[in-house]
DSSP file (Angstrom, degrees, kcal/mol; ACC not computed):
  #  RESIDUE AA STRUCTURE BP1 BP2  ACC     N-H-->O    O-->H-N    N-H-->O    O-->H-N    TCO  KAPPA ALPHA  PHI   PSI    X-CA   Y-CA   Z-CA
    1    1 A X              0   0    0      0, 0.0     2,-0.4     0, 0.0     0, 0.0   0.000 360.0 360.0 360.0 145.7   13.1   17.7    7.2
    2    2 A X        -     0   0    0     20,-0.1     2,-0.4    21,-0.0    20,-0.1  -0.976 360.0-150.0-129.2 119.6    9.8   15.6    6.8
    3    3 A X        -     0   0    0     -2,-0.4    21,-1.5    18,-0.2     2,-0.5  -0.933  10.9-168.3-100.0 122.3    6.7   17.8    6.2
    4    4 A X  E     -a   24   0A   0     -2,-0.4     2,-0.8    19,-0.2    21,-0.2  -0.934   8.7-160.2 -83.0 119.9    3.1   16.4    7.6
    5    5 A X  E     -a   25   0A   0     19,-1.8    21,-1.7    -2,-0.5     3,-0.2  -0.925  24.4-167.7-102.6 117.2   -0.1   18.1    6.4
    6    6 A X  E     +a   26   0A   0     -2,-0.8    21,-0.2    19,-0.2    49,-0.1  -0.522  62.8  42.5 -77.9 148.0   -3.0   17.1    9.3
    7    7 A X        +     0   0    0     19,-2.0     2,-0.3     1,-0.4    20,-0.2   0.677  64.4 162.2 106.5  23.6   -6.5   17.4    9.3
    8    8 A X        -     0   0    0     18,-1.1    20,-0.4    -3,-0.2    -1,-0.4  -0.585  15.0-175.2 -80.4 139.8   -6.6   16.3    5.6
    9    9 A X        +     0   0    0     -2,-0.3     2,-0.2     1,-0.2    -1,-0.1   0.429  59.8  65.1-127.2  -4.1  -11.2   15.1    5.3
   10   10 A X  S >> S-     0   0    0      1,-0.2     3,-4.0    35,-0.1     4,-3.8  -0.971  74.0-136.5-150.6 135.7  -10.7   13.7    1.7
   11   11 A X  H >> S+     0   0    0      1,-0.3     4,-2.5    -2,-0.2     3,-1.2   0.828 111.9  40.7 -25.8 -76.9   -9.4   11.4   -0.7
   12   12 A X  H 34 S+     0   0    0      1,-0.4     4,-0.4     2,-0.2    -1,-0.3   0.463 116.5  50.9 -64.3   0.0   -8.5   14.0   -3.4
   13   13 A X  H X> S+     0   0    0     -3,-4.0     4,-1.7     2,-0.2     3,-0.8   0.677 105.2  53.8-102.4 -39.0   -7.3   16.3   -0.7
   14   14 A X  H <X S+     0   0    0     -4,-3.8     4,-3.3    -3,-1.2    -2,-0.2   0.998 117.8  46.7 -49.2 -50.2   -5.0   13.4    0.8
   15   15 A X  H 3X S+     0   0    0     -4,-2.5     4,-1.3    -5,-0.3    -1,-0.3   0.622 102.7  51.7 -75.0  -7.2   -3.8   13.4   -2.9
   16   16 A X  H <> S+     0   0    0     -3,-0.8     4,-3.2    -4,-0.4     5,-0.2   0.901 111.6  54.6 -84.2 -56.0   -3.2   16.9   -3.8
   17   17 A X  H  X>S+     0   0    0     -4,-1.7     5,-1.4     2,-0.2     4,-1.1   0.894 111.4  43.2 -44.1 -51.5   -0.9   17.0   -0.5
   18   18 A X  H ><5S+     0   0    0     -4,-3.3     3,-3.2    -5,-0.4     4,-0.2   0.988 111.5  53.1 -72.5 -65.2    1.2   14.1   -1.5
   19   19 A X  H 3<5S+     0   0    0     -4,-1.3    -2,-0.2     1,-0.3    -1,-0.2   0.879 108.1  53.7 -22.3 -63.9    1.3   15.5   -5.1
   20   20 A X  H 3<5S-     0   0    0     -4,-3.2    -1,-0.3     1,-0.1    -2,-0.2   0.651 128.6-101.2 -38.7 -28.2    2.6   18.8   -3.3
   21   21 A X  T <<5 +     0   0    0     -3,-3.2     2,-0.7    -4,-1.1   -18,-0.2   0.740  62.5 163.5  94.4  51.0    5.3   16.8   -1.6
   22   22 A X      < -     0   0    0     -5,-1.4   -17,-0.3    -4,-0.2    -1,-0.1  -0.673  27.6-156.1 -85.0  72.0    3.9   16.4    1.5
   23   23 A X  S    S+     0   0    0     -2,-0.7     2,-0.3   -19,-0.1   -19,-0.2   0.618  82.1  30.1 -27.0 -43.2    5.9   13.1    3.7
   24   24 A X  E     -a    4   0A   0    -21,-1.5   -19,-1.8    -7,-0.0     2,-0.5  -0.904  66.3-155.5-120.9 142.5    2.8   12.5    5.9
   25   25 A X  E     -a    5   0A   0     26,-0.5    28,-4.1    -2,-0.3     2,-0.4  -0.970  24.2-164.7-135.1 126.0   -0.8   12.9    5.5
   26   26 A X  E     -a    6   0A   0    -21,-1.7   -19,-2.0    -2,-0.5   -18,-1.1  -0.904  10.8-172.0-100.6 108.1   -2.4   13.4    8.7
   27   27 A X  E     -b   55   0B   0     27,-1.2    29,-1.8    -2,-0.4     2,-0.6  -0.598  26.0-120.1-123.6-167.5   -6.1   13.2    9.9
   28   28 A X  E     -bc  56  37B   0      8,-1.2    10,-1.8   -20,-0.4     2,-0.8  -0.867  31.0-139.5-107.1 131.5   -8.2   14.0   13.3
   29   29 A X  E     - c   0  38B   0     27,-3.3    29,-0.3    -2,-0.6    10,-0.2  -0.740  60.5 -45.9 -71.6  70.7   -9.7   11.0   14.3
   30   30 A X  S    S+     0   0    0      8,-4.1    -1,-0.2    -2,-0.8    28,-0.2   0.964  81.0 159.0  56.8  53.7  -13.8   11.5   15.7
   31   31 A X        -     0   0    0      7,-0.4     2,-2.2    -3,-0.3    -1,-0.2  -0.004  32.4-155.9 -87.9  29.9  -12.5   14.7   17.9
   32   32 A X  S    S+     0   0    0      1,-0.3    -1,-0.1     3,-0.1    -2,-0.0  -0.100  80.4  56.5  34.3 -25.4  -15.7   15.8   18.1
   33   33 A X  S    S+     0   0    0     -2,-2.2     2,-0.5     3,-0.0    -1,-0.3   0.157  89.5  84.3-125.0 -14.9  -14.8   19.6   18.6
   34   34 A X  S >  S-     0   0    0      1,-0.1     3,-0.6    -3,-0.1    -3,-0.2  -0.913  72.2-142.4-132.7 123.4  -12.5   20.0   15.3
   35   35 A X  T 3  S+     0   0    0     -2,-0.5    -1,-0.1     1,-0.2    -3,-0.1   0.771 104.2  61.3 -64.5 -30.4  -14.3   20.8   12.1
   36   36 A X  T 3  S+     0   0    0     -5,-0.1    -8,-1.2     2,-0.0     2,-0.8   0.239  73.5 130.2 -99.1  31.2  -11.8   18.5   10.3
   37   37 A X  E <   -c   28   0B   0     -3,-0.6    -8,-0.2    -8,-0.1     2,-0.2  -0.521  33.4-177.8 -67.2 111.6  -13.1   15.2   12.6
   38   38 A X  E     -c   29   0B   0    -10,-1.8    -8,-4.1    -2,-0.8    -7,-0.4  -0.643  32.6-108.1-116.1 166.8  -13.8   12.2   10.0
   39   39 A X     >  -     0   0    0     -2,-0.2     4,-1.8   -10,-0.2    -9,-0.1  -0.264  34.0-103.2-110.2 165.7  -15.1    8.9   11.6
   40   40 A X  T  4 S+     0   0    0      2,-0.2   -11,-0.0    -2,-0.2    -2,-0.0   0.559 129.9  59.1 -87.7  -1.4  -12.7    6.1   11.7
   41   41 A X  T >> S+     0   0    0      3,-0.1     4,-2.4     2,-0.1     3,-1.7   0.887 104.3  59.4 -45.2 -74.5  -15.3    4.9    8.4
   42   42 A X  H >> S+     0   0    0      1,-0.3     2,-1.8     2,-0.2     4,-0.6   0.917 107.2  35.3 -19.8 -90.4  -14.1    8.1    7.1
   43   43 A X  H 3< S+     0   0    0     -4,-1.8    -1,-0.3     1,-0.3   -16,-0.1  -0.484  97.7  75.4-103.4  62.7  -10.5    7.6    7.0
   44   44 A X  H X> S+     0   0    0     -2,-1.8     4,-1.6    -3,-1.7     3,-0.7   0.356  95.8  58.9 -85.2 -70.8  -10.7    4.0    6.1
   45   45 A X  H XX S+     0   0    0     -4,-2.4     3,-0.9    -3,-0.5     4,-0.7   0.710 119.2  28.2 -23.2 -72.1  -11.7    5.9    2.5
   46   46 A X  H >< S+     0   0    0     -4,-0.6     3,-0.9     1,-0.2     5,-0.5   0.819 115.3  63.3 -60.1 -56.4   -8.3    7.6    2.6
   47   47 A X  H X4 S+     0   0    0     -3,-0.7     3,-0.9     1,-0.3    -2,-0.2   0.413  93.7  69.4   6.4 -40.9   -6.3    4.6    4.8
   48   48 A X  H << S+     0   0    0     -4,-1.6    -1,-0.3    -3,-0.9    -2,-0.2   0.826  95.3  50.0 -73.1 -34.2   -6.9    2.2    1.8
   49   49 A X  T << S-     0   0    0     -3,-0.9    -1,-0.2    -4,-0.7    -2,-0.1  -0.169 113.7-121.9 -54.4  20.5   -4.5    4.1   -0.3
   50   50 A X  S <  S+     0   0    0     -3,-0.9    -3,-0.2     1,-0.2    -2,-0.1   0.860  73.6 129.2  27.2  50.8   -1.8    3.9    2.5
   51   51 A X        +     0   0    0     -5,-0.5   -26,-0.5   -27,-0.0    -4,-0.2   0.620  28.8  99.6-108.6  -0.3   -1.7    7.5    2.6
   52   52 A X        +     0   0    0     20,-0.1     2,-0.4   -28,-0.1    23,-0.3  -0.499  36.7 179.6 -65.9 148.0   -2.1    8.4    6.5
   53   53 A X        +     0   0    0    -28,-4.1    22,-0.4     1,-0.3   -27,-0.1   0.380  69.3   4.9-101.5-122.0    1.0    9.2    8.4
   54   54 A X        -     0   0    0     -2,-0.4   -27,-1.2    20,-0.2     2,-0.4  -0.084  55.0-144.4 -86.5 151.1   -0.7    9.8   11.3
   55   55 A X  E     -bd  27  77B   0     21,-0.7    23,-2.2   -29,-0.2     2,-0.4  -0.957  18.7-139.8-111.2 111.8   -3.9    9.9   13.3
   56   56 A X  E     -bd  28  78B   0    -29,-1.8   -27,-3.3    -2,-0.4     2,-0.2  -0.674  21.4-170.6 -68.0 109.6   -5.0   12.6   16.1
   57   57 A X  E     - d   0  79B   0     21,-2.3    23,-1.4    -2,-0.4     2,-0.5  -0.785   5.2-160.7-121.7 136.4   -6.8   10.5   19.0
   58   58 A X        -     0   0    0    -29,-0.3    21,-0.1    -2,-0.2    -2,-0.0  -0.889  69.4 -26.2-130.6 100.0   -8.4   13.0   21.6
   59   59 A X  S    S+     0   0    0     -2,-0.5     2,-0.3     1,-0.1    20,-0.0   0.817  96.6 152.9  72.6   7.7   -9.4   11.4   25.7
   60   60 A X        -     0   0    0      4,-0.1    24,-0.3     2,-0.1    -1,-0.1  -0.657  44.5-119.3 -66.5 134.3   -9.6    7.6   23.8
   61   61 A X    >>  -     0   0    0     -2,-0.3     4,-1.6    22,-0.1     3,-0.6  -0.411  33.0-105.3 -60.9 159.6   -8.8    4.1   25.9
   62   62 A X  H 3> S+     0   0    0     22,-0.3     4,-2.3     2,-0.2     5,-0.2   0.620 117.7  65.3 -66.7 -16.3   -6.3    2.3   24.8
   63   63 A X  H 34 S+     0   0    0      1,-0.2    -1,-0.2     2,-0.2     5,-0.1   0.855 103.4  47.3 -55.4 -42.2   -9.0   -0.2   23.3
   64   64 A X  H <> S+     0   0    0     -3,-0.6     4,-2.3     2,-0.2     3,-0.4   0.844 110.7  51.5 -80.9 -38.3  -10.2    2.1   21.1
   65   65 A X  H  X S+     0   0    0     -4,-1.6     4,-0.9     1,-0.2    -2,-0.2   0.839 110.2  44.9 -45.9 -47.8   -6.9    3.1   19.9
   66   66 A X  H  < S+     0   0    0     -4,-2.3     4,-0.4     2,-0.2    -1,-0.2   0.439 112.2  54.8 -90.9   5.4   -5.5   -0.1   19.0
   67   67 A X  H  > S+     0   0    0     -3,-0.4     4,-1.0    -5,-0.2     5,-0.3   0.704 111.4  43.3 -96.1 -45.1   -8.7   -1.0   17.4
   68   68 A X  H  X S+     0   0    0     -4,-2.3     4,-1.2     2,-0.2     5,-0.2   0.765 108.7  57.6 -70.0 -11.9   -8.5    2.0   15.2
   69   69 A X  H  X S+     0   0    0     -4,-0.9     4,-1.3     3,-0.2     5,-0.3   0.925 105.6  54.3 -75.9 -42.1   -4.7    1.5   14.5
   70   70 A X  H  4 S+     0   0    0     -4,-0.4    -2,-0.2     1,-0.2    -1,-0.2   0.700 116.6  36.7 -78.8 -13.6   -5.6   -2.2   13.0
   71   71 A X  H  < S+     0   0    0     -4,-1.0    -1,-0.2     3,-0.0    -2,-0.2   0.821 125.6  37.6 -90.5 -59.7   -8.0   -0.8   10.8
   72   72 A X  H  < S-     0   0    0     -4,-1.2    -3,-0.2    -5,-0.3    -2,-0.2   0.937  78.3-153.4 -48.9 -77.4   -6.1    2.5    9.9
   73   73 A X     <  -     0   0    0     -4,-1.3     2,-0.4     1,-0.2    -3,-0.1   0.839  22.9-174.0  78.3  73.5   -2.3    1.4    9.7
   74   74 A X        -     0   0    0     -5,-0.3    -1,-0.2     1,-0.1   -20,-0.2  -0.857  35.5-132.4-101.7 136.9   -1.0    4.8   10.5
   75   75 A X  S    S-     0   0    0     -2,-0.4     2,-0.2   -22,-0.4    -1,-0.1   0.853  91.4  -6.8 -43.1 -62.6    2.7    5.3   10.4
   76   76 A X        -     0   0    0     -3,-0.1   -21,-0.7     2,-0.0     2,-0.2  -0.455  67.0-126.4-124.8 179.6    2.3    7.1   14.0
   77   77 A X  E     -d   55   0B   0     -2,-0.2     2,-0.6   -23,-0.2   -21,-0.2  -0.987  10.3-148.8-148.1 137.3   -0.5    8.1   16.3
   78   78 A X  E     -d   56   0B   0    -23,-2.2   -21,-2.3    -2,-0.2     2,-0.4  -0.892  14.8-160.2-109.8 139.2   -0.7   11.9   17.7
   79   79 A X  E     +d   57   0B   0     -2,-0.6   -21,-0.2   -23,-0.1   -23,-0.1  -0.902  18.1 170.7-108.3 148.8   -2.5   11.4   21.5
   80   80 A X        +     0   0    0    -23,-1.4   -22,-0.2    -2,-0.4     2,-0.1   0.231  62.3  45.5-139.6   5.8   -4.0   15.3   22.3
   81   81 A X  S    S-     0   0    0    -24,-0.3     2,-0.6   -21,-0.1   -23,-0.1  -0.144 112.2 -67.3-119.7-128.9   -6.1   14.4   25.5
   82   82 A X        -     0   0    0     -2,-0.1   -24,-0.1     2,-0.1    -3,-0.0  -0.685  63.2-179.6-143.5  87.0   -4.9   12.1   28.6
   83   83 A X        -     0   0    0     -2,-0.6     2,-0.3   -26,-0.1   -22,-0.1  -0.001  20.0-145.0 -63.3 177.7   -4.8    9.3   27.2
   84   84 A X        -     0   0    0    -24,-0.3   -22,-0.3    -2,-0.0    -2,-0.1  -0.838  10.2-171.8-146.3 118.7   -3.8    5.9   28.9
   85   85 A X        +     0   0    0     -2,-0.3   -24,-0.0     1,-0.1    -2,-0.0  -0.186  60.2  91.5 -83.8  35.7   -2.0    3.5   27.3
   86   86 A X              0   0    0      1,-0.2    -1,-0.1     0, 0.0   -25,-0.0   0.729 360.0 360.0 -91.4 -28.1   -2.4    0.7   30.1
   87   87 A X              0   0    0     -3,-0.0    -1,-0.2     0, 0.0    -2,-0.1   0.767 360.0 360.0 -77.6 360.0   -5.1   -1.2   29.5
């Protein structure tokens, strides 16, 4: 079993989760509506330490996705609106 903790808003929190023995560290990507929304600036900070598993993308084009994946390098991507990946 592979544990993710999400919604992670700070270095030192990304790193107490991995300490904890956490597989993934996951955050919410500008979802405007979720108190733990960092800017994709934001979780650069955290993203320079390769520690994102994943990023939680809410109603984004696919432009904006794959522009935040080349900056981020997340293991995965969680889509939570209705997304399109066609363009």
């Amino acid at each position: 079993m592979k544990v993710k903790i999400c919604g992670i808003t700070t270095l030192a929190d990304a790193f107490l989760a991995a300490e904890a023995g956490a597989d993934y560290i996951g955050v919410v990507v500008e979802i405007k509506f979720s108190p733990r929304c960092l800017s994709v600036e934001q979780a650069k900070v955290i993203a320079k330490d390769r520690l994102i598993g994943s990023d939680s993308f809410f109603n984004w084009d696919a432009c904006q996705i794959k522009r935040a994946v080349k900056e981020l390098h997340p293991k995965a991507i969680q889509l939570q609106g209705q997304e399109s990946l066609l363009s």
